[in-house]
C-alpha positions as CSV (number, residue, x, y, z in Angstrom):
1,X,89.4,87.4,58.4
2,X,88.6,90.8,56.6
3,X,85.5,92.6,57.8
4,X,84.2,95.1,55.2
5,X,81.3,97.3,57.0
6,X,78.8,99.8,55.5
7,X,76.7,101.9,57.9
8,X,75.7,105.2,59.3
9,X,79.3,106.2,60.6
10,X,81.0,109.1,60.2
11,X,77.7,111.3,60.7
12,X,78.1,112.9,64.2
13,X,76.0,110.4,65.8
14,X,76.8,109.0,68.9
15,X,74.3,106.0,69.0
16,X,75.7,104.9,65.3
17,X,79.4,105.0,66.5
18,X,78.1,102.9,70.1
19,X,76.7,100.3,67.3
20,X,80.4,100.0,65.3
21,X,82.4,100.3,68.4
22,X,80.1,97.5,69.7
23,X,80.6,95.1,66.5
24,X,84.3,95.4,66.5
25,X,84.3,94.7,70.3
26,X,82.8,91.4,69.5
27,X,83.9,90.7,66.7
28,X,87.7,90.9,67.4
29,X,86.8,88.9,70.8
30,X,85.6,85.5,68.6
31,X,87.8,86.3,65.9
32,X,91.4,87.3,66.8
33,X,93.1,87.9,63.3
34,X,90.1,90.2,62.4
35,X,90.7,93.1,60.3
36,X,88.6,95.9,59.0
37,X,87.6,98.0,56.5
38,X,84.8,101.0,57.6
39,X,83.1,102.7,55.1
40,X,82.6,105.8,56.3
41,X,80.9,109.9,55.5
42,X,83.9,110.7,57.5
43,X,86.7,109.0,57.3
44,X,88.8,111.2,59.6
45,X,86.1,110.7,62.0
46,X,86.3,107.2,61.7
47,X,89.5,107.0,62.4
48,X,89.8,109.0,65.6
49,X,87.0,107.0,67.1
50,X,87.5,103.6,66.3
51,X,90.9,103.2,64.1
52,X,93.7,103.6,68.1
53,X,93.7,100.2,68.9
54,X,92.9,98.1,66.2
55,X,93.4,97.8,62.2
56,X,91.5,99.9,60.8
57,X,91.5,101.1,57.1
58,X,88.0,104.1,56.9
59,X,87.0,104.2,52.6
60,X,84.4,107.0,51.4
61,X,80.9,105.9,51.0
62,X,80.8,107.4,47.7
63,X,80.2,105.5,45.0
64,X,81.4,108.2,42.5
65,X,84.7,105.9,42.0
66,X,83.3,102.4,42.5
67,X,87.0,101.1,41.5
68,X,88.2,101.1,45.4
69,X,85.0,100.2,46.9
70,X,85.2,96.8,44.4
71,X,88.8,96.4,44.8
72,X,87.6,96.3,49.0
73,X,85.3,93.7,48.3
74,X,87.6,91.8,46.4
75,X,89.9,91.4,49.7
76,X,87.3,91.2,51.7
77,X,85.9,87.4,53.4
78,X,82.2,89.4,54.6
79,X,80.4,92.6,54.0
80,X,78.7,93.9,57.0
81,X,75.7,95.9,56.7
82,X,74.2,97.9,59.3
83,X,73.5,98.1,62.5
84,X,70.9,100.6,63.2
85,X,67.5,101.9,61.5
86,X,69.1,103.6,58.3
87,X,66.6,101.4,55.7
88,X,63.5,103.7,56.1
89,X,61.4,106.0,54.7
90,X,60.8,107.8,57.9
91,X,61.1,111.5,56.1
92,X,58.6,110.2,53.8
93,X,56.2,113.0,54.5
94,X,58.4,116.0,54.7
95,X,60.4,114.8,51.8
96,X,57.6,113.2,49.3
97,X,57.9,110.1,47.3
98,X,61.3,110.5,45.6
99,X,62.7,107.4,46.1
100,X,66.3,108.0,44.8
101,X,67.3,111.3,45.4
102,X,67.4,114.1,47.9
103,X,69.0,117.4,47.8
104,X,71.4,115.8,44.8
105,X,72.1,113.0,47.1
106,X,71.2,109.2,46.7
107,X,68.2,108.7,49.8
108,X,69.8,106.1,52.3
109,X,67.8,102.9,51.3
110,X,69.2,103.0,47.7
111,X,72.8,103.5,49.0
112,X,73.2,101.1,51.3
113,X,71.3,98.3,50.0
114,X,73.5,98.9,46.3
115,X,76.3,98.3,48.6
116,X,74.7,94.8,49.4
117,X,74.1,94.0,46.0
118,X,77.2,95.2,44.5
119,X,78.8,93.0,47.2
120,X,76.8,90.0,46.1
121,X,77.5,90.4,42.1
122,X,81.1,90.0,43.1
123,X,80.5,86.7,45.1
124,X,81.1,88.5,48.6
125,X,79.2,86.8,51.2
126,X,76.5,89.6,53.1
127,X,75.4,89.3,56.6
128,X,72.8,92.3,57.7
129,X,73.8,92.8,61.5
130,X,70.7,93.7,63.6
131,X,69.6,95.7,61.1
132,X,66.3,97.9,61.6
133,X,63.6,98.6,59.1
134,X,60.8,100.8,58.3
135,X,58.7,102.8,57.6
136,X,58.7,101.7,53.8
137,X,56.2,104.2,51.6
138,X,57.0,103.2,48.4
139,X,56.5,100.4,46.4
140,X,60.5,100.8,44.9
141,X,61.6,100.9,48.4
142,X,60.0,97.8,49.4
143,X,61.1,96.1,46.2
144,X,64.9,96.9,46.3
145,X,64.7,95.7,50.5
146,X,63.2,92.3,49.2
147,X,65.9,91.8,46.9
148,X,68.9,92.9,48.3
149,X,68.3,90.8,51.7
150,X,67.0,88.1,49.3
151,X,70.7,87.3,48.0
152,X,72.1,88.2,51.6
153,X,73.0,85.2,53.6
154,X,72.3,85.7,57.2
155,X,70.0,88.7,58.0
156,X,69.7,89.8,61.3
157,X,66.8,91.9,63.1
158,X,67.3,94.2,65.8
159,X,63.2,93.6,66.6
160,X,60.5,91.6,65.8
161,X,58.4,94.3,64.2
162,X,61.7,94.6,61.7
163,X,61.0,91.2,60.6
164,X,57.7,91.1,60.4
165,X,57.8,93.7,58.1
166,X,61.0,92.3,56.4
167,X,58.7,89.2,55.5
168,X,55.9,91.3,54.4
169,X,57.4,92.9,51.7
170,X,59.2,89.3,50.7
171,X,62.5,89.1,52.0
172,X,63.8,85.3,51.9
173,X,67.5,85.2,53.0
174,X,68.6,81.6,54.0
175,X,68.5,82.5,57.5
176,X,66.6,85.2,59.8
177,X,66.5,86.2,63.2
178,X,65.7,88.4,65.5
179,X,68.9,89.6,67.7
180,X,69.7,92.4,70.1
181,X,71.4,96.1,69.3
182,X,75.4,95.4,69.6
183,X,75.5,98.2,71.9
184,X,74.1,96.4,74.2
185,X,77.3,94.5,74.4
186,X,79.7,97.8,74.9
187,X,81.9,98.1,77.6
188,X,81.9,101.4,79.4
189,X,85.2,103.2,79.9
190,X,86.6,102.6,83.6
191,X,84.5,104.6,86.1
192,X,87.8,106.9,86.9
193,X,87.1,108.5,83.2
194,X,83.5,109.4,83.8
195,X,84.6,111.0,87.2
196,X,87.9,112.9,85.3
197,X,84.9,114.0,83.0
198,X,82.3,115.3,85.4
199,X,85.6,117.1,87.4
200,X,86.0,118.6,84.1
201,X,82.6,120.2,84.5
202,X,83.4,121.6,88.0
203,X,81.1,118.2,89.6
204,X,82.7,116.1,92.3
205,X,83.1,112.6,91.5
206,X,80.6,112.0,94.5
207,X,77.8,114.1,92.4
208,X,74.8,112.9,92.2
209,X,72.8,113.8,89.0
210,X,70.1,113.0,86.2
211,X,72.0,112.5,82.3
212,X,69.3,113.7,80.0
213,X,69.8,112.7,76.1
214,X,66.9,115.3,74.2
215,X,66.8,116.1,70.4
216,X,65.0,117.8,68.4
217,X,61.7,116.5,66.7
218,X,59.8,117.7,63.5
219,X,59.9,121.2,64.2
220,X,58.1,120.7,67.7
221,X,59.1,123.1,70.6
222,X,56.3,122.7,73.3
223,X,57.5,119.3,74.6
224,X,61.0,120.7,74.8
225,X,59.6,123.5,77.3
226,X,57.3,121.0,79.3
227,X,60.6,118.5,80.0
228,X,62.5,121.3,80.8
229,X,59.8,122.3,83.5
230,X,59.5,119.1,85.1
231,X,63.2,118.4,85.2
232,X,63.5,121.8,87.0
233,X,61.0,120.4,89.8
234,X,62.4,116.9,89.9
235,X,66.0,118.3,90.3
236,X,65.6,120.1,93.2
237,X,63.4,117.8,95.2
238,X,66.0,115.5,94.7
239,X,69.2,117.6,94.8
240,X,70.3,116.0,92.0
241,X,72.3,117.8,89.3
242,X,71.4,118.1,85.3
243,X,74.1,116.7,82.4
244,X,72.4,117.7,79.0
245,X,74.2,115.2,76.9
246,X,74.1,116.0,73.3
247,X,74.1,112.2,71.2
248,X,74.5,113.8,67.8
249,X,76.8,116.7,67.6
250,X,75.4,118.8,65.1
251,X,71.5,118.5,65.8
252,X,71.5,117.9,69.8
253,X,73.6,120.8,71.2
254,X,71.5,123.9,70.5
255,X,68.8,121.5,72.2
256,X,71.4,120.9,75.2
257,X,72.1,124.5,75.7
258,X,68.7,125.5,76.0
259,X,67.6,123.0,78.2
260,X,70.9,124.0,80.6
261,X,70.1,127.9,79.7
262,X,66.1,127.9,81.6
263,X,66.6,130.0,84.6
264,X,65.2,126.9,86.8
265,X,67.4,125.2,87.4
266,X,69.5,127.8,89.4
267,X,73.0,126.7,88.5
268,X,72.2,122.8,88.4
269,X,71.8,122.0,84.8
270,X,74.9,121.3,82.3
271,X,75.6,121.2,79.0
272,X,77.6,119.0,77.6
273,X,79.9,119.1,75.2
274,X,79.8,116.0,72.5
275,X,81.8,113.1,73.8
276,X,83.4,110.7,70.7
277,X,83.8,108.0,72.6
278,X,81.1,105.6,72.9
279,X,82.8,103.8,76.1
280,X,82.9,107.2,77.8
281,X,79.2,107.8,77.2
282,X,78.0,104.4,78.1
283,X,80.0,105.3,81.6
284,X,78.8,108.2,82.1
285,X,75.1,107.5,81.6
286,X,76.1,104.6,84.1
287,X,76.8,107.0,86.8
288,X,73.7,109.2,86.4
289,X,71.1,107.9,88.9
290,X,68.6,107.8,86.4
291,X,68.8,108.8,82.5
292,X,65.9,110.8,80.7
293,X,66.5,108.8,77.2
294,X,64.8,110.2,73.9
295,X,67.8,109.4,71.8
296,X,67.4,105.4,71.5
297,X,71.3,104.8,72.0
298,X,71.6,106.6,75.2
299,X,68.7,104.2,76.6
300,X,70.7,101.5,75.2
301,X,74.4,102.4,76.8
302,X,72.4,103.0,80.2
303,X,70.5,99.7,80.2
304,X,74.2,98.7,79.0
305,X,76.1,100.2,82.2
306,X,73.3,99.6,84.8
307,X,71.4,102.4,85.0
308,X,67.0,102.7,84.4
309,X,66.4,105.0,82.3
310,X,62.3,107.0,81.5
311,X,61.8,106.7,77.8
312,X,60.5,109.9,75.8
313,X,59.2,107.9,72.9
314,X,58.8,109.5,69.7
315,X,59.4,106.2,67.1
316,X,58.5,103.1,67.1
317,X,62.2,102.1,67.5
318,X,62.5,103.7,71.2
319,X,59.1,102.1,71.8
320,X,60.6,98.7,71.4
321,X,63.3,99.4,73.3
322,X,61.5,100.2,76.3
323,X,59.4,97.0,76.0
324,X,62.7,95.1,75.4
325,X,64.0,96.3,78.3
326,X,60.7,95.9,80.8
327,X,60.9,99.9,80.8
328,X,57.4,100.6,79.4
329,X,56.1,101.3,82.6
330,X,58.2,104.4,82.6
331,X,57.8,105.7,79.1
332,X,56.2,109.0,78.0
333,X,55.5,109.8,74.4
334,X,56.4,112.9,73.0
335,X,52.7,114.1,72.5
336,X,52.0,113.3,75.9
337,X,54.9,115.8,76.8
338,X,53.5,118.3,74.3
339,X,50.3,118.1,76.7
340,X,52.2,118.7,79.7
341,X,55.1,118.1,81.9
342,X,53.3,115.9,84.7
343,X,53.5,112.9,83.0
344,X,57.5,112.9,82.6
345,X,57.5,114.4,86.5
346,X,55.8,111.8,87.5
347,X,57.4,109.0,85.8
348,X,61.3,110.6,87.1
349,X,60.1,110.8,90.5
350,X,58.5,107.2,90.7
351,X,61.7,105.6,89.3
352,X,63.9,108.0,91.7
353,X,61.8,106.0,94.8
354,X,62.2,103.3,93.4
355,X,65.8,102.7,92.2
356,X,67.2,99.7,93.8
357,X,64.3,97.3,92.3
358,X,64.7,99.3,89.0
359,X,68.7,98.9,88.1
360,X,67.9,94.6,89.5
361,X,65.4,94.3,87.2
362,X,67.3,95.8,84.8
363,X,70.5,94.2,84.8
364,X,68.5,90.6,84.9
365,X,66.8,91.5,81.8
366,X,70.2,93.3,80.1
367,X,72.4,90.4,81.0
368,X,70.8,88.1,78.5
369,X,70.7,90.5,75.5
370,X,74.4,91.4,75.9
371,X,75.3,87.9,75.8
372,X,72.7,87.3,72.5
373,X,74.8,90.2,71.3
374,X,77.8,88.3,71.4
375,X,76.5,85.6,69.6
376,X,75.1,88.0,66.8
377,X,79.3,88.7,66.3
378,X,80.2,84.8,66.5
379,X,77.8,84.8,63.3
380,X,79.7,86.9,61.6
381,X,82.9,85.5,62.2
382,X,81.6,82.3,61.5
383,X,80.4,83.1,58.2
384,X,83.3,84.8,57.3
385,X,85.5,81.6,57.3
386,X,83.0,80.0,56.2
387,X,82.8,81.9,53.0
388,X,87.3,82.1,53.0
389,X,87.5,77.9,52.9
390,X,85.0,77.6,50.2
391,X,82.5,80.4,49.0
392,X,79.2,80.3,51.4
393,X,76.9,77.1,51.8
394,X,75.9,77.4,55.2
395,X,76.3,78.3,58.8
396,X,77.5,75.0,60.7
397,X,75.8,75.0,64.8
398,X,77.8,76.6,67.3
């Protein structure tokens, strides 16, 4: 089958790539013919990542020549949309209430969801794959969402507040359901790449040490300073070394370097630099004893590869992710850090005592949303022969 996909890839970010890399996994493990077509904001990008082992052809997102995105469609059995969080309004307020354009550029909820309904005027079956949502602001917003997954045929969730909100603003596909990130599914590189990597960095393979995933947020500098503080303390009362690991290459590493840079640490912080493979990541967050997670897709590819991580939450994405994972216990919010570092302290050094009972609960609660996952990509391939044989009527059991 031929897999056309539109998402957020090609944009320097880590967590998006973890999301494609784990939709082909699964994909290409129900369906074995597979084939696919990534649109892309890089194609080059694209193709280094994901396009070694597979076949892979990487088209433009552009729509300024609609010609080769139609005739893409027209080979195509499925359009993919998503994963990930890209249909929101979340810059609402720095932004204002244009709802088409910014800085010249169509805003992402317009793009992506004309890619679903172009898709659909051609007869080219639609399946939304654990697709976020929210915040929507504006009544054109909501409108366009209700219609474009309206004509989809399978929607997907990645959490229940996504479709509760989906069904609030009237989205009625023919089937909905709430399903887990397909990161979750990822398979870390083999454990002699992460230890090549941190030998790279001058680290034995038997180091132990703490991966922390920062980023920036709205301008804010004070919670920044506090987390550095407390990882200072908590570093060397455990002797446990400090990866700064940068998830989107353009906005994290200034972040990184400063964190590394603070004079605390005395030689046992380092920055990292941005890692393009997804696998590699997942591994090496999987050998950190514990990983300080603001970026949602590193506490994602930890919980993936076995290792707890404390939550800075800042959305309510990462906030559902912690409860997903039984991790709320152990999540700070970002104005709580602007308060102070004791909170964050406090919540590394409990987790640290406790780390055996963490990674089994863990992995008992991880193991069933990597399978679900799975199922999320036998879906897909489903409805993708489905629609070949005979246009789309409906998805038959598994």
């Amino acid at each position: 089958m031929r897999y056309l996909i539109s998402g957020y890839y090609g944009e320097k970010n880590a967590g998006d790539e973890a999301i494609l890399a784990g939709m082909l996994q699964e994909i290409e493990r129900r369906d074995a013919e597979a084939s696919f077509t990534v649109l892309s904001f890089d194609t080059g990008d694209t193709s280094r990542r994901h396009g070694t082992d597979r076949e892979l052809d990487v088209l433009s997102t552009s729509l300024r020549h609609p010609a080769q995105l139609l005739g893409a469609m027209r080979k195509a059995d499925i359009l993919i949309s998503g994963g990930g969080s890209f249909l929101h309004e979340a810059d609402f307020e720095l932004h204002g209430a244009s709802f088409l354009l910014r800085a010249g550029k169509l805003r992402p909820i317009p793009y992506f969801l004309s890619v679903v309904l172009l898709a659909r005027s051609v007869g080219l079956a639609v399946m939304w794959y654990a697709q976020g949502l929210g915040p929507l602001h504006t009544r054109q917003a909501r409108g366009m969402v209700a219609a474009a997954g309206s004509v989809s045929q399978l929607v997907t969730w990645r959490d229940p507040d996504s479709a509760r909100l989906a069904y609030k603003v009237g989205v009625r596909a023919p089937v909905q359901l709430v399903v887990p990130d397909p990161a979750y599914a990822l398979a870390p590189a083999p454990a002699e790449a992460a230890r090549s990597f941190l030998a790279d960095l001058g680290l034995s393979p038997t180091t132990r040490y703490l991966a922390v995933c920062p980023r920036p947020w709205l301008g804010r500098s004070r919670y920044l300073a506090n987390l550095g503080s407390a990882l200072e303390r908590t570093a060397a009362a455990h002797d446990l070394e400090v990866l700064l690991v940068p998830f989107h290459e353009i906005q994290d590493v200034e972040v990184c370097g400063a964190l590394a840079a603070r004079p605390g640490f005395a030689g046992r912080a380092h920055s990292v630099s941005p890692i393009e493979s997804p696998s590699l990541l997942a591994a090496l967050l999987g050998g950190a004893e514990l990983v300080v997670a603001m970026r949602l897709h590193s506490g994602i590819l930890a919980a993936a590869a076995g290792s707890p991580a404390v939550i800075i939450d800042y959305d309510p994405k990462t906030r559902a992710f912690a409860n997903q994972t039984g991790q709320g216990e152990w999540t700070v919010t970002v104005d709580d850090l602007e308060s102070g570092s004791d909170s964050i302290a406090e919540a590394i050094d409990a987790s640290l005592a406790d780390l055996p009972a963490r990674r089994k609960a863990l992995g008992r609660t991880v193991s069933p949303l990597r399978d679900e996952a799975g199922r999320t990509a036998a879906l897909a391939a489903q409805l993708a022969r489905t629609a070949a044989v005979d246009g789309w009527t409906m998805l038959e059991g598994e």
